[in-house]
C-alpha positions in Angstrom: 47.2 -0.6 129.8 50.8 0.4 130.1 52.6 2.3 132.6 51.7 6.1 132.5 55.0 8.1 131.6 56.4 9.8 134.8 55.3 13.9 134.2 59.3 14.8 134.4 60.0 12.3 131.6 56.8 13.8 129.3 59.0 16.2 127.1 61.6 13.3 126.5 58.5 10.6 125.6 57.2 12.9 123.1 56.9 11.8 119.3 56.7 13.8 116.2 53.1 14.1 114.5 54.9 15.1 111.9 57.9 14.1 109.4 58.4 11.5 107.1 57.5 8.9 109.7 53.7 10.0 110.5 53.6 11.1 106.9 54.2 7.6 105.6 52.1 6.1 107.1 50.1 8.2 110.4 48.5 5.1 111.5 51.3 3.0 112.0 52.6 5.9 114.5 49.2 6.3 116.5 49.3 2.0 117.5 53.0 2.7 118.6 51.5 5.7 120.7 48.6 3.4 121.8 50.8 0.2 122.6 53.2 2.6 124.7 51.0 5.3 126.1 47.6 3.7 126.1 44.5 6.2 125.4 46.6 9.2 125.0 50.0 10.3 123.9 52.2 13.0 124.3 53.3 14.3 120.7 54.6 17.5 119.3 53.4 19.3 116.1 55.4 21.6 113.9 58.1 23.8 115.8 57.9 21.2 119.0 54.9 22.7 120.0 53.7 19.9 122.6 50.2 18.8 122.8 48.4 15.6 123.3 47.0 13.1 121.5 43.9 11.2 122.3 44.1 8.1 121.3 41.6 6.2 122.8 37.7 6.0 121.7 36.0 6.8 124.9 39.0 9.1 125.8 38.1 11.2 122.8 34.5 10.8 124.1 35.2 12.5 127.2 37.4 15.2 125.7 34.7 16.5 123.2 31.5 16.1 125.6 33.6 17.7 128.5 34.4 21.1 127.7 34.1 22.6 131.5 37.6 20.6 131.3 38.5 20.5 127.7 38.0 23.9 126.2 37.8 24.9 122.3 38.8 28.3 124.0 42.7 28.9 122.9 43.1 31.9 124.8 43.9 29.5 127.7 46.5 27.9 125.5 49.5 27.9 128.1 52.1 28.0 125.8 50.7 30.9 123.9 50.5 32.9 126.7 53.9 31.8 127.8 54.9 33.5 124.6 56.6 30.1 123.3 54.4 30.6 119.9 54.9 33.5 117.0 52.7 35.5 116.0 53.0 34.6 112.8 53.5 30.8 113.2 51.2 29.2 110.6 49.7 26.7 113.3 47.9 30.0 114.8 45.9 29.6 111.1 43.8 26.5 112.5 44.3 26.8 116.5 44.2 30.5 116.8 41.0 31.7 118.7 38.7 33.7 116.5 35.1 35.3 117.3 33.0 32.4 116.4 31.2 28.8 117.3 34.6 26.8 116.9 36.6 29.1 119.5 33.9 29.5 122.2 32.0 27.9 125.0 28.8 28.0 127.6 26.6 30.9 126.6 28.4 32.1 123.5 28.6 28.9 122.3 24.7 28.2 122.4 24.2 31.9 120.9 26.6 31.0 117.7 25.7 27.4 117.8 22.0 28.2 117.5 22.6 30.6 114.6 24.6 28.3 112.3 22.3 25.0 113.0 19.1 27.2 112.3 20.8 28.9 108.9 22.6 25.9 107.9 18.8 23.3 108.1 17.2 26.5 106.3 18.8 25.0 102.9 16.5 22.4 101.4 18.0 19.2 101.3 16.8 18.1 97.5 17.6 21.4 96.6 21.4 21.4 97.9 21.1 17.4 95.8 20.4 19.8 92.9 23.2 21.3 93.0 25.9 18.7 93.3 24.4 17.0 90.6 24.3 20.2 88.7 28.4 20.7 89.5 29.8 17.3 89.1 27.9 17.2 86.2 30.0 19.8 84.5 33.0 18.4 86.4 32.5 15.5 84.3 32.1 17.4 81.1 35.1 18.8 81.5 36.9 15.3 80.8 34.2 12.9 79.8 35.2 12.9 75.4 38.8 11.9 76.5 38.1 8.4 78.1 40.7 9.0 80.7 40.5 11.6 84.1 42.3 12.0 87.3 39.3 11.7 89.7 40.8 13.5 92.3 42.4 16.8 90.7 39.8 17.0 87.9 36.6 16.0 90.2 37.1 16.0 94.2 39.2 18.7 94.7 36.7 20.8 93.0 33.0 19.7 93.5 33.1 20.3 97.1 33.8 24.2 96.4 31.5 24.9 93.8 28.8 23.9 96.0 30.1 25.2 99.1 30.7 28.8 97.3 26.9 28.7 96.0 25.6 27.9 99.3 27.4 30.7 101.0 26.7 33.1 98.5 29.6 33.6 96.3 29.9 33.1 92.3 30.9 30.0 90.5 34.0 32.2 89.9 35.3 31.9 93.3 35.6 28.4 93.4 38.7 27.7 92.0 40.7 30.4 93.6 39.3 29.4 97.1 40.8 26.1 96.8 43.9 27.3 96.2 43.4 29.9 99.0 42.3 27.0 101.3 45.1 24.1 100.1 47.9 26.9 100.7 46.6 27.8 104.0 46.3 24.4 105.2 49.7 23.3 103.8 51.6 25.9 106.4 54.2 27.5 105.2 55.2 31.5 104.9 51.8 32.2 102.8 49.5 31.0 104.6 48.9 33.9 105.6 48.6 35.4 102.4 45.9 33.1 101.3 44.2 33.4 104.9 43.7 37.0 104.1 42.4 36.6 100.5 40.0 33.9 102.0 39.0 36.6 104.9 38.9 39.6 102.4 36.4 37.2 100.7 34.2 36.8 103.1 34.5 39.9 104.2 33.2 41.7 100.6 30.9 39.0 100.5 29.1 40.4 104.1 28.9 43.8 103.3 27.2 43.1 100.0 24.8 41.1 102.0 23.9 44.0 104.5 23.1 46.3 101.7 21.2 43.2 99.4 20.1 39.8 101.0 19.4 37.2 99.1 18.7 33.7 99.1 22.0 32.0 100.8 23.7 30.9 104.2 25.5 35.1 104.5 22.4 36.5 104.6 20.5 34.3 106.7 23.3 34.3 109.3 23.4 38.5 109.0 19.3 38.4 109.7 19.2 35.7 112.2 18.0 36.7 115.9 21.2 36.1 117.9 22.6 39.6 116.0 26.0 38.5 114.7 28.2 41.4 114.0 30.1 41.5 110.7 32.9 39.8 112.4 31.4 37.2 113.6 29.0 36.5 110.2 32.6 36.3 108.0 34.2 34.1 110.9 31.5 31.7 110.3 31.7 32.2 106.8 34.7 31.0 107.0 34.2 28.0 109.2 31.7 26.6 106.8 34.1 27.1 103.7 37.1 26.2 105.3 36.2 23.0 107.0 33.7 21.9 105.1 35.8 21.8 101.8 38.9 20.3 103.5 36.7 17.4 104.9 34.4 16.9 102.3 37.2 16.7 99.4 39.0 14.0 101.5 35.4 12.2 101.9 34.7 12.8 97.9 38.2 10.8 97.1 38.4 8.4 99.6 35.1 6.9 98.7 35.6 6.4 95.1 38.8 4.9 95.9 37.2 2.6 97.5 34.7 1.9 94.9 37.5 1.9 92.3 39.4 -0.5 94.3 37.5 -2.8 96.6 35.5 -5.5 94.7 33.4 -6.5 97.8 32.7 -2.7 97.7 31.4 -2.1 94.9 29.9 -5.7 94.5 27.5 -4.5 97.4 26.7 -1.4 95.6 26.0 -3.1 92.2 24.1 -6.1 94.0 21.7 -3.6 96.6 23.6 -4.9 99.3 24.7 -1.6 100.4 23.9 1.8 99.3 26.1 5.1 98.3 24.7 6.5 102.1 26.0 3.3 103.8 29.3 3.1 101.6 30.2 6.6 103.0 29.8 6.0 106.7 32.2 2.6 106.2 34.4 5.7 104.9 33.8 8.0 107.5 34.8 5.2 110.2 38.3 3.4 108.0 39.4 6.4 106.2 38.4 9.7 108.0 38.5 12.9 106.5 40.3 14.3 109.2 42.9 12.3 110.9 43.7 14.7 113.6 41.2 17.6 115.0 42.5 20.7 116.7 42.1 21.2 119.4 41.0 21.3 123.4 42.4 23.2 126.2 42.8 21.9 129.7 40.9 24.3 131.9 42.6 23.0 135.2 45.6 21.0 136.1 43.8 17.3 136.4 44.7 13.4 136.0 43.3 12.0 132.8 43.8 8.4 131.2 46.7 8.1 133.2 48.4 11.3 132.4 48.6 14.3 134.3 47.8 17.2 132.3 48.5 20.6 133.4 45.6 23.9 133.2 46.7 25.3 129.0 47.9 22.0 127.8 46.6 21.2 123.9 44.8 18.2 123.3 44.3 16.9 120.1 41.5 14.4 119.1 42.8 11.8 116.9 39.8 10.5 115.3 41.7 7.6 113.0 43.1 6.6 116.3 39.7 6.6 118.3 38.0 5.0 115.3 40.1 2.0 114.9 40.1 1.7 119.1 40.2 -2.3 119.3 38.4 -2.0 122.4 35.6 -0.8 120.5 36.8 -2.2 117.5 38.4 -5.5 117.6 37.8 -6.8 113.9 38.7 -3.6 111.8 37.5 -5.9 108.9 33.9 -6.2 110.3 31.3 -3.8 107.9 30.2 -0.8 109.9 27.6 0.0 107.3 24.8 2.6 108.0 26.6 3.2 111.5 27.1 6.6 112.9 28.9 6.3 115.6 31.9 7.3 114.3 34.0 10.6 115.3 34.6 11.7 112.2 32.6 14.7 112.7 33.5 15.0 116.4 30.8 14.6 119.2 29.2 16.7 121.9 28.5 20.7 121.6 31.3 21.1 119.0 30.0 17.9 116.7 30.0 19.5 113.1 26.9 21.2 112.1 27.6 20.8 108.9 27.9 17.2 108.2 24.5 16.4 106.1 25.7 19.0 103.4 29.4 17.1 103.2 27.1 13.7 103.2 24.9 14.8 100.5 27.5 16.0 98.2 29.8 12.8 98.7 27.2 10.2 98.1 25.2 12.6 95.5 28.6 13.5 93.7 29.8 9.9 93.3 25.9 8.4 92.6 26.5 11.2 89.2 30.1 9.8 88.3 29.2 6.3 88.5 25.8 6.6 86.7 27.5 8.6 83.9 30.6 6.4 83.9 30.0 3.7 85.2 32.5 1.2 83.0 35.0 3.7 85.5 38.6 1.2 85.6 41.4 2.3 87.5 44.6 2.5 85.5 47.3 1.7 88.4 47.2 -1.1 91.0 45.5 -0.5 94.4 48.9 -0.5 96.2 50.5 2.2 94.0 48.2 5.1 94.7 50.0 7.7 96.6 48.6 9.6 99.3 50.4 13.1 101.4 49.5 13.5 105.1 50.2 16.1 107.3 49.7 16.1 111.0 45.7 17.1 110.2 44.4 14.8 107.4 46.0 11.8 104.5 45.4 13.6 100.9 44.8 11.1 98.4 47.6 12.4 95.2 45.5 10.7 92.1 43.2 8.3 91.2 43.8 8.1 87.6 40.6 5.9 85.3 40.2 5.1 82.5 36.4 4.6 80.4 34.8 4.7 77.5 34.6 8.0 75.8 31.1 10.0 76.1 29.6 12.7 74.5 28.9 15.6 76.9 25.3 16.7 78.5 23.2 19.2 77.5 23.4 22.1 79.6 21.4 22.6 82.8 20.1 25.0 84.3 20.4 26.4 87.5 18.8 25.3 90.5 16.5 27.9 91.9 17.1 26.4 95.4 18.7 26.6 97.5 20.6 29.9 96.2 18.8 32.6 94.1 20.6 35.0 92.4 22.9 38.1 92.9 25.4 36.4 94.6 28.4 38.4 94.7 31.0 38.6 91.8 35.0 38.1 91.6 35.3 42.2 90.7 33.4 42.9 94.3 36.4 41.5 95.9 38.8 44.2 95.3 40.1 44.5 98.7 40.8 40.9 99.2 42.7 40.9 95.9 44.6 44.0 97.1 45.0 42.1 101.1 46.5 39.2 99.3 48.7 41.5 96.9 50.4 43.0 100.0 50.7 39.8 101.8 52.3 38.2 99.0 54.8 41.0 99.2 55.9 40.5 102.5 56.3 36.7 101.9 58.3 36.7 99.0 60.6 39.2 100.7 60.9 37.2 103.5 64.0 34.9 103.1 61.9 31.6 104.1 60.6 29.5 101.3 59.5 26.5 103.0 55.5 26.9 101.3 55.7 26.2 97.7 57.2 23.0 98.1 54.9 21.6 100.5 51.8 23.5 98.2 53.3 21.4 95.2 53.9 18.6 97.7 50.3 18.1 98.7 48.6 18.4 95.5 50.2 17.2 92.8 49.1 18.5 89.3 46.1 20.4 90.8 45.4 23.0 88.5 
C-alpha cells in the first residue's frame, strides 16, 4: 500500500477524471491512482470540483453498505453549501438531491425503497421477455434487407427505450425523443437542462394522466402503492427508472455483442453450450461495466478511511471498473467469471439497483433475437479499431458496424398483453414538456456558451 498523501498536499495530488487522458483510455488512469494512492484517490470532475475515488473492491464495499458514514444525501455536499457550485452547473443533473430513493436515507429510504422493489417485481418476467423480443424484432427490420447495420446506433441505443417507455407507461412514440433527451443530459453541456425539463415535463404529463386513468404499468402502480408517493416523488422515480436504467442497459446491450462479435473463445462458448447468453452478460458486467464511475456518497463526519482523511461533505465516487478489476480480488483479470454476481456493477447495499433483472432480461433477450435472426453476424472492422467516447461516468461504444446476409423481414407481431395494457399516454399529452423544453432551449441558445453540441455529436456519432 503506498504512503497516504499528507491532507495539506490533497488539492495538489488531485488528477483529472476527465480530459483526453481519462477519455482515452479511463482504466489506464484508475491503476496510476491505485499504484499511487492505493484504495482511493483524490480526483476532480468537471470545473475542479474535488471528490474521491474509490478505488479499491472492499473500499467500495464499505462505502455503499455504510451510509451512516457515506450518505446518498447531497444536501451535505460541503462544497455546495460552501456555495463553490452553480446553480446551473450541469453536474447538479446527476448529483443534485431530488425527492426520491437515490437521494435519501434511513426511514425514507425504506419507504421509497419498498415502493419501487414491490412495483418494479409486479411486472412479469416472461411478459417483460415479450416485449424485448417484440422491439428488437422490429429494430432488426428496420435494417435486416440491407445485409449491413451499425449494431449500436441502429439496435442498442434504441431497444433499451422502447421497452423502458412501455413499462413505465409511455407510447412507442416517446422512445426516440427520450434518448435524445437522456444522451443530451448526460453529455453536460448548456442544454442539459433543456432536455432535463423535457424528460421531467414527461414524466410529469405522464402522472397526472395516471391519477385520472390507471392502467396496467410501473406510474400507476407506484401512484396506488401504500407508502403514498406524492406526484413529485412518483415522476422522480419515473425518472430514476428511465434515466438510469437506459444509460446502463444501452452500454450493457453494446458491450456484449462486441464481445460476441469479437471474442472467438466468446462466442465459441456460446455456440458449443459452454456458456449461456445469462453467463456471457455477467463476464460483461464484471470486464466492461456499464457504468465506470457512480455518483455519488457524502461523508457524514470528518473520519480516517483507506488511509485518507476525509472531511464531513466530501464526495465520494464509487469507481466500479476500478473495484472490479481490484487484483486483490482479482489477480488473473483473464480468469472466466461466468455466472458470478459479485460484481459492483449494480452497486451493493441499500442503494444496489432495483432494477437490474429488467436491464438483464433485455441484454441477454435482445442479443438471443439478433443472433438467432442473424446469426452469420461478421464484423466489418478489426477488433482494435472500434472507437469508444468516455466521460467521467461511463465508456460509450461509437459503432459496431456487420455485415450478413440479407433477410426478408417478419411478419408483424402483436402486442404483448403483459406486462403493459393499453392507454398509455400519447406524444400530443405532453404539451407542457414540449412548451418547458421550448423555453429552455431559448435561454440556451441565447446564452453565449456552446460547449453541448459538440460533445452531443461527440458521444454519439451518427445516432439518429
Amino acid at each position: 500500500m503506498s504512503t497516504p498523501v499528507p491532507e495539506a498536499d490533497v488539492e495538489a495530488a488531485r488528477i483529472a477524471l476527465h480530459g483526453p487522458e481519462a477519455q482515452r483510455d479511463p482504466g489506464a488512469v484508475y491503476e496510476k491512482l491505485r499504484a499511487e494512492h492505493g484504495g482511493i484517490a483524490p480526483v476532480h470532475l468537471e470545473g475542479d470540483v474535488p471528490a474521491w475515488l474509490v478505488l479499491g473492491y472492499q473500499e467500495n464495499m464499505q462505502v455503499a453498505r455504510t451510509p451512516s458514514r457515506f450518505t446518498r444525501d447531497a444536501r451535505l455536499w460541503r462544497d455546495w453549501n460552501e456555495g463553490r457550485i452553480a446553480a446551473d452547473d450541469p453536474l447538479l443533473q446527476l448529483i443534485g438531491w431530488r425527492p426520491d430513493v437515490v437521494s435519501y436515507d434511513g426511514d425514507e429510504h425504506a419507504r421509497l425503497r419498498a415502493a419501487v422493489n414491490e412495483c418494479l417485481t409486479r411486472f412479469d418476467r416472461h411478459g417483460t421477455r415479450r416485449h424485448v423480443q417484440r422491439y428488437a424484432n422490429q429494430l432488426i427490420d428496420g435494417f435486416v434487407e440491407d445485409g449491413r447495420a451499425d449494431l449500436v446506433n441502429q439496435f442498442s441505443v434504441y431497444l433499451p427505450m422502447l421497452v423502458l417507455s412501455r413499462l413505465v407507461g409511455l407510447s412507442e412514440g416517446y422512445g426516440r425523443k427520450m434518448v435524445e433527451a437522456i444522451v443530451g443530459m448526460l453529455s453536460g453541456g448548456e442544454e442539459a437542462y433543456a432536455h432535463n425539463q423535457y424528460i421531467i415535463g414527461t414524466l410529469r404529463s405522464l402522472t397526472e394522466a395516471r391519477r385520472r386513468s390507471p392502467a396496467h404499468d410501473l406510474a400507476s402502480w407506484f401512484i396506488q402503492h401504500p407508502s403514498g408517493l406524492n406526484d413529485e416523488e412518483v415522476l422522480n422515480h419515473l425518472r430514476v427508472v428511465i434515466v438510469l436504467g437506459y444509460e446502463t442497459t444501452t452500454n450493457l446491450v453494446s458491450n456484449t455483442l462486441r464481445m460476441v462479435l469479437t471474442d472467438r473463445r466468446f462466442r465459441a462458448s456460446l455456440t458449443g453450450g459452454l456458456m449461456t447468453l445469462p453467463d456471457a452478460v455477467e463476464q460483461m458486467l464484471w470486464d466492461d461495466p456499464p457504468l465506470l464511475v457512480c455518483p455519488a456518497r457524502f461523508a457524514t463526519h470528518d473520519m480516517h478511511f483507506a488511509g485518507k482523511e476525509i472531511r464531513e461533505g466530501d464526495m465520494l465516487l464509487l469507481g466500479i471498473a476500478a473495484g472490479n478489476a481490484d487484483p486483490e480480488i482479482r489477480p488473473d483479470r483473464d480468469a472466466p467469471m461466468h455466472g458470478n454476481r459479485s460484481h459492483l456493477a449494480f452497486s451493493r447495499g441499500p442503494h444496489e439497483c432495483s432494477g437490474q433483472e429488467i436491464a438483464r432480461a433485455i441484454t441477454d433477450t435482445g442479443v438471443d433475437v439478433l443472433l438467432n435472426r442473424l446469426p452469420d453476424l461478421r464484423l466489418t472492422v478489426a477488433a482494435d479499431q472500434l472507437t469508444w467516447t468516455a466521460s467521467t461516468w461511463a465508456r460509450h461504444l461509437d459503432a459496431l458496424p456487420v455485415t450478413f446476409g440479407p433477410q426478408r423481414r417478419s411478419a408483424p407481431q402483436p402486442s404483448p398483453g403483459a406486462p403493459v395494457t393499453s392507454a398509455p399516454v400519447e406524444p400530443s399529452a405532453a404539451k407542457e414538456a414540449l412548451a418547458a423544453v421550448a423555453e429552455a432551449d431559448a435561454l440556451a441558445a441565447a446564452d453565449t456558451r456552446r460547449g453541448f453540441r459538440a460533445s452531443l455529436l461527440g458521444l454519439f456519432r451518427r445516432r439518429r
